[in-house]
C-alpha positions, 0 to 999 in steps of 0.5 A: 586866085583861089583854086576850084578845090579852095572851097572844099579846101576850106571846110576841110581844114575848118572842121574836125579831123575826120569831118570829110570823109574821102568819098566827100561824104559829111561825118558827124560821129557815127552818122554819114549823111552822103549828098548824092543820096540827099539829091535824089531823095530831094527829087523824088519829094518834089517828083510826089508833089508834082504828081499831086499838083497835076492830079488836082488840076485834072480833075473833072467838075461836072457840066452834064449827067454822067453815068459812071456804071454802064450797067453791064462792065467795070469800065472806067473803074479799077480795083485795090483788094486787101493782100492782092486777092482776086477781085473778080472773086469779090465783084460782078455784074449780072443783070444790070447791078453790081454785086459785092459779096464784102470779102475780103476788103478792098474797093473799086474806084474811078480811073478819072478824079472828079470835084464839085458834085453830087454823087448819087449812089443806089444800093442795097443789102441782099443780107447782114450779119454782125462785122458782116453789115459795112461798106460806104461810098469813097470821095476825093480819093487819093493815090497811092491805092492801099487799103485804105487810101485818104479820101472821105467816107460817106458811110455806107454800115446798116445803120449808120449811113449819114455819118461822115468819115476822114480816112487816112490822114484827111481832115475837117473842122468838125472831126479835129480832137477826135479819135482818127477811127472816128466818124462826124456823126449823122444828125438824127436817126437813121432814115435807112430802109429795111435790109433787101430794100434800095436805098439812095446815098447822096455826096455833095462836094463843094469846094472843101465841104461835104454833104451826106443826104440819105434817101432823100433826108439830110443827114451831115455836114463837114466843112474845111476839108484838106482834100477837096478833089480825088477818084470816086470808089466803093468800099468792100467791108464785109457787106454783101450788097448789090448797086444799081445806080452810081451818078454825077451830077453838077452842083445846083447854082446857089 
């Protein structure tokens, strides 16, 4: 019968002098790979996918009308601005609508994560000024808050909203070949509105697709989508705007 250690053993006295080191510990020339840290480092893989697995199955598709701003707090949202700074600084709410003053950069975003929508989102410039004209609306978040987390961008730059954005590692099939920093563009001319006048920014997730409509108009389409369900957020870029409407509503039966 072979002793406990025989294994051990074994591949002690199959490998090289110096194979095994005493802390049993594999050696391959300069290089230690140590099997505890190998263990926990497994776990903590499968630990990440766990989470994003629960995320997805958390998340909400809408059944009925939600109104994601109250129209006098930031509850239900959260904040992730640039290097830490104070995000009060940077967002309030006065009179019904939010203001973002676009400095310094960063976002708000659901504490809840949704999928299948139309997200409908009411906004404005009060004023613009070259890199001071960008912001944009957030789709599919997804965790860790950085600046910028994956999620898809449903541009919100005067001038362009309509064209569609795959941030940080998410994909599509009508962005593949294409620079990483650059957007699905918009079909047609902007139909934006003068700056200090509302304008409707419209999100359609479906399954792995996405619409962007802009007052009223459709503007895009991407479709095969890696993500497909996430926190809902808007972006702080450099534009000082003011939002008075961010619903869900359920998707239309075809």
């Amino acid at each position: 019968m072979s002793r406990p250690e025989d294994s051990f053993t074994a591949l002690e006295h199959s490998t090289p002098s110096g194979l095994i080191g005493r802390n049993g510990s594999v050696i391959f020339g300069a290089m230690k790979i140590n099997f505890v840290k190998v263990a926990l480092l497994s776990f903590a893989l499968v630990s990440v996918n766990s989470v994003s697995v629960q995320d997805a199955k958390t998340a909400i598709a809408p059944t009925n009308h939600i109104e994601l701003f109250n129209g006098r707090d930031f509850s239900g949202w959260t904040f992730c601005m640039k290097d830490n700074a104070e995000p009060m600084q940077t967002w309030s709410v006065a009179n019904g609508v939010i203001h973002c003053t676009g400095k310094p950069i960063g976002y708000i975003r659901t504490l809840q994560n949704y999928r299948d929508y139309t997200l409908t989102v009411e906004s404005r410039f009060v004023k613009i000024a070259p890199k001071a004209d960008n912001s944009g609306v957030l789709a599919h978040m997804q965790l860790p808050d950085k600046v910028w987390p994956m999620c898809i961008q449903n541009q919100g730059k005067s001038g362009r909203q309509g064209d569609l954005f795959v941030m940080a590692g998410a994909e599509c099939k009508e962005h593949k070949g294409m620079d990483a920093n650059t957007p699905v563009p918009m079909h047609g001319p902007s139909v934006e509105k003068p700056v200090g006048e509302w304008n409707t920014n419209v999100t359609v997730c479906s399954g792995n697709n996405v619409k962007a409509i802009i007052n009223g108009k459709f503007m895009n389409e991407i479709t095969e989508c890696t993500i497909s369900s996430g926190f809902i957020g808007i972006q702080s870029e450099g534009g000082d705007i003011e939002i008075r409407k961010i619903t869900l509503e359920p998707l239309k039966s075809p």
